[in-house]
C-alpha distance (Angstrom), angle and dihedral (degrees) to the residues before:
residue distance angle dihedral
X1 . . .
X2 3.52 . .
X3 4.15 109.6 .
X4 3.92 108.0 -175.5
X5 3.63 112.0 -159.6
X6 3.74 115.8 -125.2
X7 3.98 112.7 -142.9
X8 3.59 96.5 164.4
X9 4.24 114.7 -173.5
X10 3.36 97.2 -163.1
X11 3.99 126.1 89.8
X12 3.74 112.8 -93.5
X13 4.12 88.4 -119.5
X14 3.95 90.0 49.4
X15 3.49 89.0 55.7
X16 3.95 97.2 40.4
X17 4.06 82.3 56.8
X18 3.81 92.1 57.2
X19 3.47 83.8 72.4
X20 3.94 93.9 66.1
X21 4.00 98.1 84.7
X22 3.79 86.8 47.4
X23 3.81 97.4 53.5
X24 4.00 83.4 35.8
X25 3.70 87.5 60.3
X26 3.64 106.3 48.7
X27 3.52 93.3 -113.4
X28 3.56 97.5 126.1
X29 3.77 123.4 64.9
X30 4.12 129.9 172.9
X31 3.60 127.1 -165.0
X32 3.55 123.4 -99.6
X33 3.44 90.2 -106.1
X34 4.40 137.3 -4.7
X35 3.78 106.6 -174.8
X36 4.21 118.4 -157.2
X37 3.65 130.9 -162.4
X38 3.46 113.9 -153.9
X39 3.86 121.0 -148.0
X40 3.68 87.5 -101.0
X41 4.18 80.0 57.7
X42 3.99 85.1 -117.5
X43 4.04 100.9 151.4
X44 4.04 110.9 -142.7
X45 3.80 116.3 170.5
X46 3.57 107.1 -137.3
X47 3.52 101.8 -150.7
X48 3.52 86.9 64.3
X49 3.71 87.6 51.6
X50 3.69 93.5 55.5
X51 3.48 100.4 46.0
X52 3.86 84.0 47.7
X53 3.64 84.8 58.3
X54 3.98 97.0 40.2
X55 3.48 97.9 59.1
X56 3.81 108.6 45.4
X57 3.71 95.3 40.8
X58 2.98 134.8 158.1
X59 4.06 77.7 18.5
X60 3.70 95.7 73.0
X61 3.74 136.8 76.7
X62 3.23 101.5 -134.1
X63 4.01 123.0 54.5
X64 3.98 102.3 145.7
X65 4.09 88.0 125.7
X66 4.05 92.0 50.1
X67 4.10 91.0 46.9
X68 3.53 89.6 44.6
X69 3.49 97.1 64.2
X70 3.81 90.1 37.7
X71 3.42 82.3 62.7
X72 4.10 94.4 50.5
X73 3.47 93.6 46.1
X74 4.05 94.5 55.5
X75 3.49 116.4 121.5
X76 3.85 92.3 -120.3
X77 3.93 95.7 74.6
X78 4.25 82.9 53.0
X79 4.22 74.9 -128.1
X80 4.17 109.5 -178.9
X81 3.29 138.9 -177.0
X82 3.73 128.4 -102.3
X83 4.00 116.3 -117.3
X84 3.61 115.5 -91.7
X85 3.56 100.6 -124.1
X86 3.94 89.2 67.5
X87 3.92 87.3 68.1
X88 3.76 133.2 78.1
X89 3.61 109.1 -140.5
X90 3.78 117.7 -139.3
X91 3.35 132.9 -173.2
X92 4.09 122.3 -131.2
C-alpha cells in the first residue's frame, strides 16, 4: 500500500476552516446514525460525535474528527466527491 505522509504547514484550525465551503455546499452528508463499540463495549455514535465537534469549533478541545477530514479532503490525495444523484437526501 501506498501511505502518503501528511506534513501539513498550515495551523490545524486553518485547515479545519477549509472545510466551511464544503459543508456550505452540501457536499458533505453523514448518516443518520454510525454506532461504535469501543473495546470496553462502550457504544458512542459518531455522528453525534462529529456534529458535537462541528458546531462548537474552534471552542472545543477536542477536534481530531473535524481535522481528520480536513486532512481527507486535501488536494494531495486528488479526493472527490461522489455525484449527487447517488445520494438520498434527508432532512434532519
Amino acid at each position: 500500500p501506498n501511505i502518503v505522509e501528511i506534513n501539513s504547514k498550515v495551523k490545524k484550525e486553518d485547515r479545519i476552516r477549509q472545510l466551511i465551503p464544503l459543508f456550505q455546499a452540501g457536499k458533505i452528508y453523514f448518516p443518520k446514525s454510525l454506532v461504535y463499540v469501543n473495546s470496553e463495549q462502550k457504544y458512542t455514535d459518531i455522528v453525534d460525535e462529529f456534529l458535537y465537534e462541528y458546531e462548537y469549533f474552534p471552542a472545543i478541545s477536542h477536534d481530531d474528527m473535524l481535522d481528520s477530514l480536513a486532512h481527507i479532503c486535501n488536494e494531495k490525495f486528488n479526493f472527490s466527491f461522489p455525484p449527487k444523484n447517488n445520494f438520498v437526501k434527508e432532512k434532519y
